[in-house]
Wavefront OBJ file of the C-alpha trace (Angstrom):
o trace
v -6.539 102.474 59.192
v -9.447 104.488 57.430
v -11.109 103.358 54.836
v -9.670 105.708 51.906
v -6.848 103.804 52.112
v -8.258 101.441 49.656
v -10.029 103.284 47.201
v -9.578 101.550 44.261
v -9.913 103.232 40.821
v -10.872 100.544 38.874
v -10.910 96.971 38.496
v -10.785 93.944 35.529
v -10.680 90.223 35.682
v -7.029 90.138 35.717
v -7.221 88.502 31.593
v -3.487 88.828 30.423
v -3.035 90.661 27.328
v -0.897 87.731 26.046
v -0.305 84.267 26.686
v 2.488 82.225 26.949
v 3.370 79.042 24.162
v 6.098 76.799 23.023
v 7.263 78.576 19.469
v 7.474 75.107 17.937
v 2.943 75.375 18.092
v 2.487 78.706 16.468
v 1.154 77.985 13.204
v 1.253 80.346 10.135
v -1.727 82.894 10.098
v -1.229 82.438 14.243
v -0.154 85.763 15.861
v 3.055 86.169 17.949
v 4.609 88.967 20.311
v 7.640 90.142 18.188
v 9.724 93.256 19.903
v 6.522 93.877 21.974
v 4.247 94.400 18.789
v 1.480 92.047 18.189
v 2.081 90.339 15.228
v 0.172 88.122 12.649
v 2.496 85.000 10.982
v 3.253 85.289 7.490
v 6.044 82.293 7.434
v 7.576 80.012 10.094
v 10.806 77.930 8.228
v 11.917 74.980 10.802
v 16.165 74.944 10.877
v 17.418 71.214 11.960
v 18.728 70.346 15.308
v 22.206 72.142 15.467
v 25.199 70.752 17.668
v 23.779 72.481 21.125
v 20.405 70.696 20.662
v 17.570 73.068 19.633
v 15.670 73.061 16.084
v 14.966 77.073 15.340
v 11.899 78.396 14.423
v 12.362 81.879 12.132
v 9.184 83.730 11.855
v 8.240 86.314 9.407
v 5.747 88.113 10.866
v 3.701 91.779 10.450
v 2.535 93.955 12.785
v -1.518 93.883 12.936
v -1.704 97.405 13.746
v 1.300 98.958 11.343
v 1.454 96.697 8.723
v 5.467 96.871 9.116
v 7.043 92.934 8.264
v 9.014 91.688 11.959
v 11.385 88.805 11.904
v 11.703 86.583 15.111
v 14.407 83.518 15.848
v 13.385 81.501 18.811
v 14.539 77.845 19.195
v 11.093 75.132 18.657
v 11.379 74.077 21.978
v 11.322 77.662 23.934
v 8.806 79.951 25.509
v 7.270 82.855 23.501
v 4.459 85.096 23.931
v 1.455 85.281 21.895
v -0.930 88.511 21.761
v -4.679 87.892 23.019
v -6.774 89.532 19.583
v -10.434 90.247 19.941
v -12.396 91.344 16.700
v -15.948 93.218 17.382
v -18.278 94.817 14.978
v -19.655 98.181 15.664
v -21.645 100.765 13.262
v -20.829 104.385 13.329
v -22.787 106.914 14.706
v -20.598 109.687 13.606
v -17.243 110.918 12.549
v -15.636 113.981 14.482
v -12.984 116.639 12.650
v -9.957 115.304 14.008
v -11.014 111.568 12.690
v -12.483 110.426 16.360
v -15.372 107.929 16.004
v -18.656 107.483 18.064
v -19.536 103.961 17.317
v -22.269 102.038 19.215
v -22.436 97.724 18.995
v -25.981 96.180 18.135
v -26.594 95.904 22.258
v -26.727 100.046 22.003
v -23.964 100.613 24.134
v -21.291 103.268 22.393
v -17.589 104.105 22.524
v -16.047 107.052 21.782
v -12.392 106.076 22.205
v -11.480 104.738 18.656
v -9.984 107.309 16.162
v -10.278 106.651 11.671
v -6.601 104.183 11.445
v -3.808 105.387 9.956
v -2.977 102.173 8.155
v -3.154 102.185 5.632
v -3.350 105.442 5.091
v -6.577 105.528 2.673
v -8.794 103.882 4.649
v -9.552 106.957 6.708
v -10.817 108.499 3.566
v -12.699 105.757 2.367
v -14.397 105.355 5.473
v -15.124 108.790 5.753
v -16.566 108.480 1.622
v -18.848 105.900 2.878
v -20.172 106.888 5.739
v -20.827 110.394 3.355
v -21.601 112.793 6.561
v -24.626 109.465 8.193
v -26.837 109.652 4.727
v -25.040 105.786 4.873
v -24.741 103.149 7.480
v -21.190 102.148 7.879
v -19.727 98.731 10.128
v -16.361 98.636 11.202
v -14.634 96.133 12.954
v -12.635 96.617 15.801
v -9.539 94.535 16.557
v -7.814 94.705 19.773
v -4.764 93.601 21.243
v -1.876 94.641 24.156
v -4.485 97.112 25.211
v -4.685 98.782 21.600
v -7.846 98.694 19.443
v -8.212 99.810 15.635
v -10.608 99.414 12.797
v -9.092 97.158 10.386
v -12.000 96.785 7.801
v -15.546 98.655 7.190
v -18.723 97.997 5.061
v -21.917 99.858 3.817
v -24.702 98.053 5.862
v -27.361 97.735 3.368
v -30.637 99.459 4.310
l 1 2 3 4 5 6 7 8 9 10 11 12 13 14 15 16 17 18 19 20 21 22 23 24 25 26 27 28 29 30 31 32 33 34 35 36 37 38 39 40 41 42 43 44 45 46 47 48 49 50 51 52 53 54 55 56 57 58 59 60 61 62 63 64 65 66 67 68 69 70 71 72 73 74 75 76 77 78 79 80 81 82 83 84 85 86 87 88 89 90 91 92 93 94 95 96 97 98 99 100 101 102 103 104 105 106 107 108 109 110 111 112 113 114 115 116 117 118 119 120 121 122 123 124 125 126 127 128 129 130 131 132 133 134 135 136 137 138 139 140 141 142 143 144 145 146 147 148 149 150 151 152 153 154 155 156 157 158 159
């Protein structure tokens, strides 16, 4: 065997990108994996014990990234699958035609691979009103989750 064999691209630390929990301990504001969207709790209503055993949980839940409401029924005592979220803050650097952003964190290191979000659909504007071609400083945070990341809130830093 030569050693090309196992050239290996890249490498992580193996973190799942969500986590496994008894529905009965997700709390409201908690997020849950609903159709394979990553989802933030809105309401959880408790139905009794039934005749085969198992109190239901009914979640109303909406998608962090879309915005669009889910619905979930999973019995209290069963598995379900909740979505690993990490928020950072990064300031922007600078703002590219097709909405692409250069952003770099306060330890100077940048990324590149984060476009102006979609949802809703005026913050791309606003964003872009702020930031007024760099005469302003402009934070964003970053959430990410399932191996998508999108700015979900922005500020004027003050100088």
């Amino acid at each position: 065997m030569s050693d090309n064999e196992y050239n290996i691209e890249s490498a992580d630390a193996g973190a799942s990108e969500t986590i496994p929990m008894e529905a009965g301990q997700i709390k409201k504001g908690g997020f849950i994996m609903i159709k394979g969207k990553p989802c933030k709790v809105l309401n959880i209503s408790v139905s009794k014990t039934g005749k085969h055993g198992h109190a239901k949980c009914n979640f109303t839940a909406v998608d962090i990234f879309t915005g669009k409401k889910l619905e979930d029924m999973v019995p209290s005592s069963h598995g379900t699958t909740v979505p690993v979220v990490s928020r950072t803050e990064w300031e922007i650097i600078d703002i590219g035609e097709d909405g692409e952003l250069t952003l770099m964190d306060e330890g100077g290191d940048q990324k590149t691979d984060v476009n102006l979000p979609s949802y809703p659909e005026t913050m791309a504007q606003e964003i872009r009103d702020a930031w007024a071609e760099g005469e302003n400083q402009v934070g964003v945070t970053v959430q990410a989750a399932v191996g998508i990341e999108q700015v979900i809130a922005y500020k004027k830093i003050s100088e």
